[in-house]
KEKE-3310 file (N, C-alpha, C; in steps of 0.2 Angstrom, whole numbers, plus 5000, padded with zeros to 4 digits):
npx = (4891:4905:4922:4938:4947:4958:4967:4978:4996:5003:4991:4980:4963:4949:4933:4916:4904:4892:4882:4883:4872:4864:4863:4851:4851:4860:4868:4870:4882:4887:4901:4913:4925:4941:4954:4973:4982:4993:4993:4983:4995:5002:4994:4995:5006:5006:5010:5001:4993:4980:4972:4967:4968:4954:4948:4941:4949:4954:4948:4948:4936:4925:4907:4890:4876:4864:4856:4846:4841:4848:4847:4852:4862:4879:4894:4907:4918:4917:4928:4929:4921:4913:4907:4898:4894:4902:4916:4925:4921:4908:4917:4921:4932:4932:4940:4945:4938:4934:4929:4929:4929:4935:4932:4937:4947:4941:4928:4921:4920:4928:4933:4936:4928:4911:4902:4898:4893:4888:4885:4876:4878:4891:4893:4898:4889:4893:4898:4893:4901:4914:4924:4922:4936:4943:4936:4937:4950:4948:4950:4963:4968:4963:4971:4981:4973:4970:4983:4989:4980:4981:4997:4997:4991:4999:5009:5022:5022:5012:5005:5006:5018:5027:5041:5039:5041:5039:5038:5042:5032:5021:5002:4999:5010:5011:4997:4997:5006:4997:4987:4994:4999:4985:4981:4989:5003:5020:5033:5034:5044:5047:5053:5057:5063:5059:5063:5053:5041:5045:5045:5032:5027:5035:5026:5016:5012:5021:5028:5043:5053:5065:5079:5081:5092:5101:5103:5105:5097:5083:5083:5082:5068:5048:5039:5035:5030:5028:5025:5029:5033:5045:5060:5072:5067:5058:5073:5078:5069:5069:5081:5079:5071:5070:5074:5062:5052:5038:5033:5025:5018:5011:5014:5014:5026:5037:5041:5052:5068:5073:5066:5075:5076:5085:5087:5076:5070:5081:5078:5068:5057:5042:5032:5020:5008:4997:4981:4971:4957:4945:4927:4924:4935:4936:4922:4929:4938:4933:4928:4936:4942:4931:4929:4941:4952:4962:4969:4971:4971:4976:4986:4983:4986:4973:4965:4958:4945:4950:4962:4969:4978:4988:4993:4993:5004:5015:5016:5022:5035:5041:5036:5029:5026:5016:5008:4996:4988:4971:4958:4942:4930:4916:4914:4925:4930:4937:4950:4969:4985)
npy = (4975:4986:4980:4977:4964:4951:4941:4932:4929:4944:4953:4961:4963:4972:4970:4965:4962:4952:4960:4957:4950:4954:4945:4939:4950:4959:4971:4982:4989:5005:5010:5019:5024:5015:5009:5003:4989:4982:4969:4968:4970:4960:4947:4951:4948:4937:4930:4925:4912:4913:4918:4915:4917:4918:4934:4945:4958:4970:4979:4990:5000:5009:5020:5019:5015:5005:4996:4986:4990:5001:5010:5024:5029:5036:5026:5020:5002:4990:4978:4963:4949:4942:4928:4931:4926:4915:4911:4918:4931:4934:4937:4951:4950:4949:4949:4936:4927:4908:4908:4918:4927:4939:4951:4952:4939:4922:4914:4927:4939:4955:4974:4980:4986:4990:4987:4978:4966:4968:4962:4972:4974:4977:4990:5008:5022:5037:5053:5070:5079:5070:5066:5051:5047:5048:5042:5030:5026:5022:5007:5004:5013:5008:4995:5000:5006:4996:4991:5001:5001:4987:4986:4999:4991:4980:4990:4993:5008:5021:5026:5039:5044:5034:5031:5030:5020:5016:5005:5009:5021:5018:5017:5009:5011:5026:5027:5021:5030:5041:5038:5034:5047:5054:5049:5053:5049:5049:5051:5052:5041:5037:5027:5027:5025:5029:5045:5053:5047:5052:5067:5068:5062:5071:5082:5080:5083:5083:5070:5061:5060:5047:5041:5025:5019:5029:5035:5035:5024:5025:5024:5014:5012:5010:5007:4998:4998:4989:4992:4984:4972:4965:4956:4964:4975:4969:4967:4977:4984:4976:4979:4992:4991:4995:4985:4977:4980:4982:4975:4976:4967:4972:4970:4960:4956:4946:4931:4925:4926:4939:4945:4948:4934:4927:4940:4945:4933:4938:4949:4950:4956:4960:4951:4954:4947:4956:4956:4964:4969:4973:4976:4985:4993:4998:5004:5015:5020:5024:5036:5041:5049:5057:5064:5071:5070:5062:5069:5081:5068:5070:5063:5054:5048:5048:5038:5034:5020:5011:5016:5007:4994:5002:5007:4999:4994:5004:5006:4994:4994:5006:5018:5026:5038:5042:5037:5028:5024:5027:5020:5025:5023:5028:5044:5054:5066:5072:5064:5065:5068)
npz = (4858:4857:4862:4867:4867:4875:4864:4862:4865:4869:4861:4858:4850:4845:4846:4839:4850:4857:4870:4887:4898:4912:4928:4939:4952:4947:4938:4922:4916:4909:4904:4906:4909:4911:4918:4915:4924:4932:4932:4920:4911:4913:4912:4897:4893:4892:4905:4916:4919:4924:4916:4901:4885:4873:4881:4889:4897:4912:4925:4933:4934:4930:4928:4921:4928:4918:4917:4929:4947:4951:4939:4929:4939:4944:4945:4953:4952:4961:4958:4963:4968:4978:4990:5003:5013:5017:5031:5031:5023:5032:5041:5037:5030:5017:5006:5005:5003:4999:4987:4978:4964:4951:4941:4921:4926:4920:4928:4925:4914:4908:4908:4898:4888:4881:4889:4906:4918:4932:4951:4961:4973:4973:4969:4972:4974:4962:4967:4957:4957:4955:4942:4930:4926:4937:4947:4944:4949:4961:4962:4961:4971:4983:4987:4991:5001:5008:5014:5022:5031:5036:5039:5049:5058:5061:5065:5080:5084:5084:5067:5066:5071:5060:5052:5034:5020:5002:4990:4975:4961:4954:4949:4961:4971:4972:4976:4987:4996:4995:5002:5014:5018:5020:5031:5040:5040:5047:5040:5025:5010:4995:4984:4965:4952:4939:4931:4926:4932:4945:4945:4944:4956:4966:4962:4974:4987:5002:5002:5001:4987:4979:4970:4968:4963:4962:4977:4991:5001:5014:5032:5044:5044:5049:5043:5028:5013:4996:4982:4971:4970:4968:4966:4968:4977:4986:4993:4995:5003:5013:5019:5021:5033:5051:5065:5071:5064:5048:5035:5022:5007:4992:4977:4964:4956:4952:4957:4965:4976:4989:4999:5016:5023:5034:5041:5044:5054:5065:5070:5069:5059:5052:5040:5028:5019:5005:4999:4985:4993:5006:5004:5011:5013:5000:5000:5009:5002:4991:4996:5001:4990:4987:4995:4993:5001:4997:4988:4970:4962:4946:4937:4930:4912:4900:4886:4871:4870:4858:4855:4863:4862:4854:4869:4877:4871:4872:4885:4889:4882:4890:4887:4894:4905:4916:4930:4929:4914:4908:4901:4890:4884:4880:4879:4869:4872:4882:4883:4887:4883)
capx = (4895:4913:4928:4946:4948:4965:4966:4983:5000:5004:4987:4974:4959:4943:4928:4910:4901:4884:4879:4881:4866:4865:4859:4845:4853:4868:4867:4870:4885:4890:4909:4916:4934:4944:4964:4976:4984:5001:4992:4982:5002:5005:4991:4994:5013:5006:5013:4996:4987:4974:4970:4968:4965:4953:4945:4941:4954:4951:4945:4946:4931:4917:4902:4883:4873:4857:4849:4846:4837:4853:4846:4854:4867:4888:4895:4913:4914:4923:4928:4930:4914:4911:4898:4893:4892:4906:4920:4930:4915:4908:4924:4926:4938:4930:4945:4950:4933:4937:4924:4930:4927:4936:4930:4946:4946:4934:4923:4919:4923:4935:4929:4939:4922:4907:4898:4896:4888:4893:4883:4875:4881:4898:4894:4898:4888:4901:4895:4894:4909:4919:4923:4924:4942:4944:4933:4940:4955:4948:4951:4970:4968:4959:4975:4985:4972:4971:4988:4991:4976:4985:5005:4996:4988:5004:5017:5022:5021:5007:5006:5010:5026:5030:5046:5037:5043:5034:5043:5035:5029:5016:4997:4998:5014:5010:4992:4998:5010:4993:4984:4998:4999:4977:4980:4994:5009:5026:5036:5035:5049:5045:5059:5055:5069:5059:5065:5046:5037:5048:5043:5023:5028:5037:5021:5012:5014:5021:5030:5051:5054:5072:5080:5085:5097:5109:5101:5105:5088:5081:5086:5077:5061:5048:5035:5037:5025:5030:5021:5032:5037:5050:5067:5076:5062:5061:5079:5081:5065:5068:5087:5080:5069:5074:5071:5054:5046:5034:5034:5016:5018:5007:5014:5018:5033:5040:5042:5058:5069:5073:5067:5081:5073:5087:5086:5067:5071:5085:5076:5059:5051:5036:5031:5013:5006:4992:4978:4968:4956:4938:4921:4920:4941:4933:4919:4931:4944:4930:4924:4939:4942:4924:4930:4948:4956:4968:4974:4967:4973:4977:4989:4987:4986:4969:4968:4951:4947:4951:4970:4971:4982:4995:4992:5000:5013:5019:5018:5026:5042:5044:5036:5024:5030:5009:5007:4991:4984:4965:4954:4937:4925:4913:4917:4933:4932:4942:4957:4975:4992)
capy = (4980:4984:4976:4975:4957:4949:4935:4927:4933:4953:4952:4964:4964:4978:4965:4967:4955:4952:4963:4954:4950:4952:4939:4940:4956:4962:4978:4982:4996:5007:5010:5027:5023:5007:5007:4996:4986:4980:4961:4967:4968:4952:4943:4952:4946:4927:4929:4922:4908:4913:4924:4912:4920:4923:4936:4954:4961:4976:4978:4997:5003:5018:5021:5023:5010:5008:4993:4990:4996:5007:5013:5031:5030:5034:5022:5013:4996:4985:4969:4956:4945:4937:4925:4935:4920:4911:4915:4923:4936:4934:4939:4957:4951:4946:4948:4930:4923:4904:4908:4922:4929:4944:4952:4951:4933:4917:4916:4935:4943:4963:4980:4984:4986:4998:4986:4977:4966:4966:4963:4978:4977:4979:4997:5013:5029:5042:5059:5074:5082:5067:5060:5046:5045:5047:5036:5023:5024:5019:5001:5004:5015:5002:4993:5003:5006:4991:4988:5004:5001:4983:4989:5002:4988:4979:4992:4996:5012:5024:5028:5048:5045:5030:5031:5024:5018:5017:5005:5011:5027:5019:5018:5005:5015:5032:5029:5020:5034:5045:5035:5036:5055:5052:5044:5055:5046:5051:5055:5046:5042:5033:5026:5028:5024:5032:5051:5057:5047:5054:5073:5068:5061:5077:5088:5076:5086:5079:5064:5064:5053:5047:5037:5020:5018:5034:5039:5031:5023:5031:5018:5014:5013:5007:5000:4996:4995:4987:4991:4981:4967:4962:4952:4967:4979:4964:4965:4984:4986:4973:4981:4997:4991:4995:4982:4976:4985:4979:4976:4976:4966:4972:4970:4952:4957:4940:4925:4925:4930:4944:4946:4943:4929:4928:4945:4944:4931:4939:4955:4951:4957:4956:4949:4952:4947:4961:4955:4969:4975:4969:4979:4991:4998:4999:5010:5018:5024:5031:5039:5046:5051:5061:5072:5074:5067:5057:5074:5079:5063:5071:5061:5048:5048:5045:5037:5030:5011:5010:5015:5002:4991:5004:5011:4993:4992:5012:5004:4987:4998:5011:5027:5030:5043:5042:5029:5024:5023:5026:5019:5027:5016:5032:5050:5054:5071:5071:5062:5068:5064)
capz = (4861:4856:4867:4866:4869:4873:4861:4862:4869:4866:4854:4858:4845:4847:4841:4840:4852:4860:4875:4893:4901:4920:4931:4945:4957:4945:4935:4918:4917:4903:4904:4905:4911:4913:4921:4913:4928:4929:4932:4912:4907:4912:4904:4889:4890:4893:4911:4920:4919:4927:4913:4897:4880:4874:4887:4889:4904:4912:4931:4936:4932:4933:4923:4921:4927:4911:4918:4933:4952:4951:4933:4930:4944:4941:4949:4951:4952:4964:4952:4968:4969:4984:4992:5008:5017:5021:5036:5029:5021:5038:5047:5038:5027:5011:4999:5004:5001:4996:4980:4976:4959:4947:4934:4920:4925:4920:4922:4924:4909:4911:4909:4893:4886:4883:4895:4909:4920:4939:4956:4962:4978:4971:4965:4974:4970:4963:4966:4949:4956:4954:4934:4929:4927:4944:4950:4941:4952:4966:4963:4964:4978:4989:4985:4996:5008:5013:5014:5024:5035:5041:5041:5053:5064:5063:5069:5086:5088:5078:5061:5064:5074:5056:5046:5027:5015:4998:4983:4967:4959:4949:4953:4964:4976:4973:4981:4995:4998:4996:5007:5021:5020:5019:5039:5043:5042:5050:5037:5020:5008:4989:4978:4960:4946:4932:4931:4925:4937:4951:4945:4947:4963:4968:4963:4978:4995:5010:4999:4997:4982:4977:4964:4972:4958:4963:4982:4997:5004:5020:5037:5051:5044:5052:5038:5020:5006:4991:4977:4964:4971:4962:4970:4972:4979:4992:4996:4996:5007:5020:5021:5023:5040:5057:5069:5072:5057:5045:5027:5015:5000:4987:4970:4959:4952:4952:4962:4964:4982:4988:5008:5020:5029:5041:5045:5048:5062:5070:5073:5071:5056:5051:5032:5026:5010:5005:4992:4986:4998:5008:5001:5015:5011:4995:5000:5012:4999:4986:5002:5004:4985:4984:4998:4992:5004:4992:4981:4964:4959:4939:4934:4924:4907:4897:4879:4870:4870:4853:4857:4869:4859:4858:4875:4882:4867:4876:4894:4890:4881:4895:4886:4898:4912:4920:4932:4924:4907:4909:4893:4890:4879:4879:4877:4869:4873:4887:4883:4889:4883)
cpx = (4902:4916:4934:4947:4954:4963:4971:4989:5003:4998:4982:4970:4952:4938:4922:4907:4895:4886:4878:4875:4865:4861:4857:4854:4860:4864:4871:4875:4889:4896:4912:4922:4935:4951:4966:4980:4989:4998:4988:4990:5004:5002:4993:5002:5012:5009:5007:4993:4982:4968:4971:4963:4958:4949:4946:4944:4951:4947:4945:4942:4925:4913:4895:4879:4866:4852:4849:4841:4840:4852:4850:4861:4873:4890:4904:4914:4920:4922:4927:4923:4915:4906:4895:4894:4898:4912:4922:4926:4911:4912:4926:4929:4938:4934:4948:4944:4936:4933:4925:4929:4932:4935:4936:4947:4941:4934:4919:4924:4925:4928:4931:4931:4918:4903:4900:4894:4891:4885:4880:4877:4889:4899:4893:4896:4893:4896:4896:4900:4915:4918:4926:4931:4944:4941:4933:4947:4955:4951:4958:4973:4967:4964:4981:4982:4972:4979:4990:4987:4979:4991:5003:4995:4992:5009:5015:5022:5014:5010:5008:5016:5026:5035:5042:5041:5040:5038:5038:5033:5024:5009:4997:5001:5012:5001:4994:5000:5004:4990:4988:4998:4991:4976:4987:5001:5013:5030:5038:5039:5046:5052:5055:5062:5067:5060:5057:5042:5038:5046:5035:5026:5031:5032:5017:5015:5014:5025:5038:5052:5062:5072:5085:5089:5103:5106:5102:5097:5090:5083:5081:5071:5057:5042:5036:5032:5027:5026:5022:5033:5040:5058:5072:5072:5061:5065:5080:5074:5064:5075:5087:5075:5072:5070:5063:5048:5043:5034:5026:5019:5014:5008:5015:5022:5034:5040:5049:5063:5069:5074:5071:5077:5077:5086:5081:5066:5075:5084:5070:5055:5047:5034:5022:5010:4999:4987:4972:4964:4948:4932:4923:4931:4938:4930:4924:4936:4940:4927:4930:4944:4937:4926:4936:4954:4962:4971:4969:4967:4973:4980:4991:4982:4979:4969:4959:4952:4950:4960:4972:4975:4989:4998:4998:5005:5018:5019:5022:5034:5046:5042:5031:5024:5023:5010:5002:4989:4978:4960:4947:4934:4922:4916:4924:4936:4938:4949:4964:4982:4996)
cpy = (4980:4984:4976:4968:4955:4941:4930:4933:4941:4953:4955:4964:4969:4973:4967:4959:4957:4957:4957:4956:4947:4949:4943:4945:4958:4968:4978:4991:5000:5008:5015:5028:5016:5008:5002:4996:4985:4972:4959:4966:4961:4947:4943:4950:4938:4925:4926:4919:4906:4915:4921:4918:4917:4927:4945:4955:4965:4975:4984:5000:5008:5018:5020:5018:5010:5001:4989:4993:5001:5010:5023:5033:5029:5030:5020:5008:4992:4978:4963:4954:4940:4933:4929:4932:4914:4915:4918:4931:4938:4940:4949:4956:4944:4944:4942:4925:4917:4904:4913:4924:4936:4947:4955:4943:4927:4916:4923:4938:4952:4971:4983:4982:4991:4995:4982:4974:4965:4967:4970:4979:4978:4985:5002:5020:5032:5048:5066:5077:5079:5065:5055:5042:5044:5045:5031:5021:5021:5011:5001:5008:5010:4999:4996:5006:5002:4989:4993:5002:4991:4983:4994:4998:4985:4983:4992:5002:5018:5028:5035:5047:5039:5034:5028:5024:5013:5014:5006:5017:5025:5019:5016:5009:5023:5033:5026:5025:5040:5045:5035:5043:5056:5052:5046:5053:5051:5054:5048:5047:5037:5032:5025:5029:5027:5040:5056:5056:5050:5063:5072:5067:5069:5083:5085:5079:5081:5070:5064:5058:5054:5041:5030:5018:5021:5036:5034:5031:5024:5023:5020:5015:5009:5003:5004:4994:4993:4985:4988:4974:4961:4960:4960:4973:4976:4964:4972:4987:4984:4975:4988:4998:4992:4984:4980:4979:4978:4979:4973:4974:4966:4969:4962:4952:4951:4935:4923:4927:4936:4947:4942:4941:4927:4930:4947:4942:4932:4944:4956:4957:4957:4960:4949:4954:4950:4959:4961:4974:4972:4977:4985:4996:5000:5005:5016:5023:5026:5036:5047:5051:5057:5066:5074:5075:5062:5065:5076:5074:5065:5069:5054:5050:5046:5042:5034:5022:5009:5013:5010:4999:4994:5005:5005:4992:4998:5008:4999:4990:5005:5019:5032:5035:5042:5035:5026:5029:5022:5026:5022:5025:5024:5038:5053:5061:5075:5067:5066:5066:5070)
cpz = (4858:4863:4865:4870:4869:4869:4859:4866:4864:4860:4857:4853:4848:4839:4843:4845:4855:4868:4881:4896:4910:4922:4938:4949:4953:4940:4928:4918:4912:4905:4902:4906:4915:4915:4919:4918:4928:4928:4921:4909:4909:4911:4899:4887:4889:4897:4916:4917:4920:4922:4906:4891:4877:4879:4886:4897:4905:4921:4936:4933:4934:4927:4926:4922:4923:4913:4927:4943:4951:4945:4936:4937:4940:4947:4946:4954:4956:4961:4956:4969:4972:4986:4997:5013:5022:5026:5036:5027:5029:5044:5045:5033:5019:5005:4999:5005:4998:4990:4978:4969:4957:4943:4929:4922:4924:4928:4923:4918:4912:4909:4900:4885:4885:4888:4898:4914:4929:4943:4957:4967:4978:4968:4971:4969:4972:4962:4960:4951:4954:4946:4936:4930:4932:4947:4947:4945:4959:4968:4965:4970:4985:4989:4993:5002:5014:5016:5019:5030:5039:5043:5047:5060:5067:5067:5079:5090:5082:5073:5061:5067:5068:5052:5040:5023:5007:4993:4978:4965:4953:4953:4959:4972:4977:4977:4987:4999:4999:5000:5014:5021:5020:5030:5042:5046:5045:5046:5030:5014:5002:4986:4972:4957:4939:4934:4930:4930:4943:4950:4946:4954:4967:4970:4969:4985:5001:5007:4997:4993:4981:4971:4965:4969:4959:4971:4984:5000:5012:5025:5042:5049:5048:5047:5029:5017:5003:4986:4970:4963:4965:4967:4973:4975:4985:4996:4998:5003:5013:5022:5024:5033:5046:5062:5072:5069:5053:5039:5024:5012:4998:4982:4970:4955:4947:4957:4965:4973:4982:4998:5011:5025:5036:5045:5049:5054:5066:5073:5072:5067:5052:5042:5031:5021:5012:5000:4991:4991:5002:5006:5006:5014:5004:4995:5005:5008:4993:4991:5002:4997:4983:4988:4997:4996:5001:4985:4973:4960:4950:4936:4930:4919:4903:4890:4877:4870:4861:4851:4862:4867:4861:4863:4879:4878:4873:4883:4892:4887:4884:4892:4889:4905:4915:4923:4932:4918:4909:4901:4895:4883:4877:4877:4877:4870:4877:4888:4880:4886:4887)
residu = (UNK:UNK:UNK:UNK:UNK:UNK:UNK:UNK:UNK:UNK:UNK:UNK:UNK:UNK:UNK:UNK:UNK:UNK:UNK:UNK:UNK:UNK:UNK:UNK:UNK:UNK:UNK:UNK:UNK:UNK:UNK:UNK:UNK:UNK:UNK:UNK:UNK:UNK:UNK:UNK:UNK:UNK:UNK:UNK:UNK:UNK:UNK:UNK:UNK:UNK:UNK:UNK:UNK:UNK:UNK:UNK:UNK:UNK:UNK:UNK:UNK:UNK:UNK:UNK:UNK:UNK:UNK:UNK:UNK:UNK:UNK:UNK:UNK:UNK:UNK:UNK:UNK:UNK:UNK:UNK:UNK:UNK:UNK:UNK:UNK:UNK:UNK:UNK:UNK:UNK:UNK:UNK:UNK:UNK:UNK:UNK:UNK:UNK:UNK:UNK:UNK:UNK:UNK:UNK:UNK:UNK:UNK:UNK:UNK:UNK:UNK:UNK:UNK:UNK:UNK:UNK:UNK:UNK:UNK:UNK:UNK:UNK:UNK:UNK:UNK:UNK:UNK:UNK:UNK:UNK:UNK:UNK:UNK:UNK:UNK:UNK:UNK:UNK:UNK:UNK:UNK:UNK:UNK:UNK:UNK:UNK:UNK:UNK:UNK:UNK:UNK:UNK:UNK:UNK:UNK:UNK:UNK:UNK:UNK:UNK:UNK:UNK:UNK:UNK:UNK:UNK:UNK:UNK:UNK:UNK:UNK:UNK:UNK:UNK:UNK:UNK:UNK:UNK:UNK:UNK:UNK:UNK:UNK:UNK:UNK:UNK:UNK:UNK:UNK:UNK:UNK:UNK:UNK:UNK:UNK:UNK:UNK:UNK:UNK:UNK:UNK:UNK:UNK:UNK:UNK:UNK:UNK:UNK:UNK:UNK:UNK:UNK:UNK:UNK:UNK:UNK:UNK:UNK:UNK:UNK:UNK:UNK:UNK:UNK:UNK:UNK:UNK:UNK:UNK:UNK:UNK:UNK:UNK:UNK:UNK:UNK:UNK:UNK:UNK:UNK:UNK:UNK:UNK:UNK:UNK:UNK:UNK:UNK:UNK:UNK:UNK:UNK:UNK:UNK:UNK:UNK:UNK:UNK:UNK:UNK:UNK:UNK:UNK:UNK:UNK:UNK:UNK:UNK:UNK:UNK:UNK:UNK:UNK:UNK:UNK:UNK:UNK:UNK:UNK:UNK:UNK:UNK:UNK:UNK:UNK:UNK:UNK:UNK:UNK:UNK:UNK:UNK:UNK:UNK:UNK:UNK:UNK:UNK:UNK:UNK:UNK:UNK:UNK:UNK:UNK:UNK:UNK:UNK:UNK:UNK:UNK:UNK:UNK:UNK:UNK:UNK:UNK:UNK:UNK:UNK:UNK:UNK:UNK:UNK:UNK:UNK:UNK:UNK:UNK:UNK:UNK:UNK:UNK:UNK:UNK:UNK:UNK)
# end
C-alpha cells in the first residue's frame, strides 16, 4: 500500500510498504479520507513523544471496509481501542481505559494510508447520503461532544438558559460550538483570531464569533470550552467565567499556566480535563451527523494524500483559512481548495 509516513521531525515521506493484516475480529479498511489533527502537527514538529518516528499518523478516518464480516460496508472509524473489560470500559467511560490504544500511536499504526486495520467494533456504518469526507469528521466531533455532554452535566442551571463560550474556530472549537447549538445552548459566543476562520464561522447559524485580539470577550458566562488550550486561551477563558461556571478543557496547546487558580477557589470554578470521547459519543455524534443535526459541515478543505506533505507545511505557516485539511488516499475527484 502507499503511506505518508512521518519519518523524522517536519519529514513526511509517501512509501510503498506491505498491506496490514488484521488480527482475529479487526477489519481491513480502504481509506477514503483522513483529517490532519493539530496532535498530527505536533508530531510532525517533534512536539510528542508519544509519537516516535518513524510511524504513519493519521486518526480521523472513513472508508470501505474490503475484508472483513463488515465486507462492503462505509464506515468511519473510531481510533481509541479499548479492552471492554476493565472499570473504567465497564463504567461507560472507556476513553480512560488503563490499556488504552490509538491508532497514529505504537503500536497502532495512523490512517495516512490506503489501508487499514482496526477492531470492527470500533466501526460505525456511514449511510450513501453521507461522504466520506464528512464522515471522517466525526472523530473531531466526538471531541466536542463529549466535552459539551459533561460541561452540561456540570453546570447549574440547564444548557438552554447557558451563556458559552467556545475558544477556537478550528475543527476541534467550531464543532463543539456546533454541538452546543446541536443541544440547544443558550446563547453561544466563539473567539477566533484568524480573520478567514471567523467568516466560515460567521456562515454557522446561531454562533456570534469575535476577534479576541480587538473585541471585548462576552462576561458572565457560565461554561467554556477551550478548544486550544494554550496559556492564554486558559486565562482569557477562566476571566471570562461568572461565578460557579465550568470550563472544558479540550485542546494541548501547551503545558504552560494560564487558569486562575485563585479565582477558581474564591468563586468556585469548576476545571475539567476532557479526553476525546467514550464509543457510544462516538456513535452518538455520527448519529447526529447522518441526520444533520451538526450542519452541512462543508468546510474544510480537501487535498489528496500525495499533497500531504505540503498540506501540513500550509497549516504549520498559517495559509490555511479551513479548519481542517481532509486527505483522500482514494478518489481525487473530489478535492477542494
Amino acid at each position: 500500500m502507499k503511506a505518508m509516513v512521518y519519518t523524522g521531525v517536519k519529514q513526511l515521506e509517501l512509501l510503498d510498504l506491505p498491506d496490514p493484516r488484521p488480527a482475529d475480529g479487526e477489519a481491513l479498511v480502504r481509506v477514503e479520507a483522513v483529517g490532519i489533527c493539530g496532535s498530527d502537527m505536533h508530531a510532525w514538529a517533534g512536539h510528542d513523544d508519544r509519537r516516535p518516528a518513524p510511524l504513519i499518523l493519521g486518526h480521523e478516518a472513513a472508508g470501505t471496509v474490503i475484508e472483513g464480516s463488515m465486507r462492503g460496508c462505509r464506515v468511519t472509524v473510531n481510533p481509541l481501542v479499548t479492552c471492554g473489560d476493565c472499570p473504567a470500559c465497564r463504567a461507560g467511560r472507556d476513553n480512560l481505559c488503563g490499556t488504552r490504544q490509538i491508532i497514529s500511536m505504537p503500536p497502532r499504526e495512523g490512517a495516512f494510508a490506503e489501508l487499514l486495520a482496526i477492531p470492527e467494533r470500533n466501526l460505525v456504518v456511514v449511510p450513501d447520503h453521507v461522504t466520506m469526507a464528512v464522515a471522517s469528521l466525526t472523530e473531531p466531533l466526538a471531541c466536542g461532544w463529549h466535552a459539551v455532554r459533561l460541561g452540561a452535566r456540570a453546570l447549574d442551571i440547564p444548557l438552554n438558559e447557558a451563556r458559552c463560550l467556545v475558544m477556537g474556530g478550528g475543527a476541534i472549537g467550531l464543532g463543539a460550538a456546533l454541538v452546543l447549538r446541536a443541544m440547544g445552548a443558550g446563547h453561544i459566543f466563539l473567539a477566533e483570531t484568524s480573520a478567514p476562520r471567523r467568516r466560515i464561522v460567521q456562515m454557522q447559524r446561531g454562533i456570534e464569533v469575535f476577534d479576541p485580539a480587538k473585541d471585548p470577550a462576552p462576561r458572565d458566562i457560565d461554561l467554556v470550552i477551550d478548544g486550544v488550550g494554550f496559556g492564554a486561551t486558559r486565562a482569557a477563558g477562566s476571566a471570562a467565567l461568572r461565578p460557579g461556571g465550568v470550563f472544558m478543557h479540550i485542546g494541548l496547546g501547551d503545558t504552560g499556566p494560564g487558569f486562575d487558580i485563585r479565582r477558581a477557589t474564591l468563586q468556585e470554578l469548576s476545571f475539567i480535563g476532557t479526553y476525546t470521547y467514550t464509543a457510544q459519543d462516538f456513535r452518538d455524534t455520527a448519529q447526529a451527523i447522518f441526520d444533520g443535526r451538526l450542519g452541512a459541515l462543508d468546510w474544510a478543505e480537501t487535498a489528496p494524500l500525495t499533497d500531504g506533505p505540503d498540506a501540513f507545511r500550509r497549516i504549520a505557516e498559517g495559509r490555511v483559512a479551513a479548519p481542517k485539511i481532509t486527505l483522500l488516499p482514494g478518489d481525487q475527484s473530489k478535492v477542494t481548495r
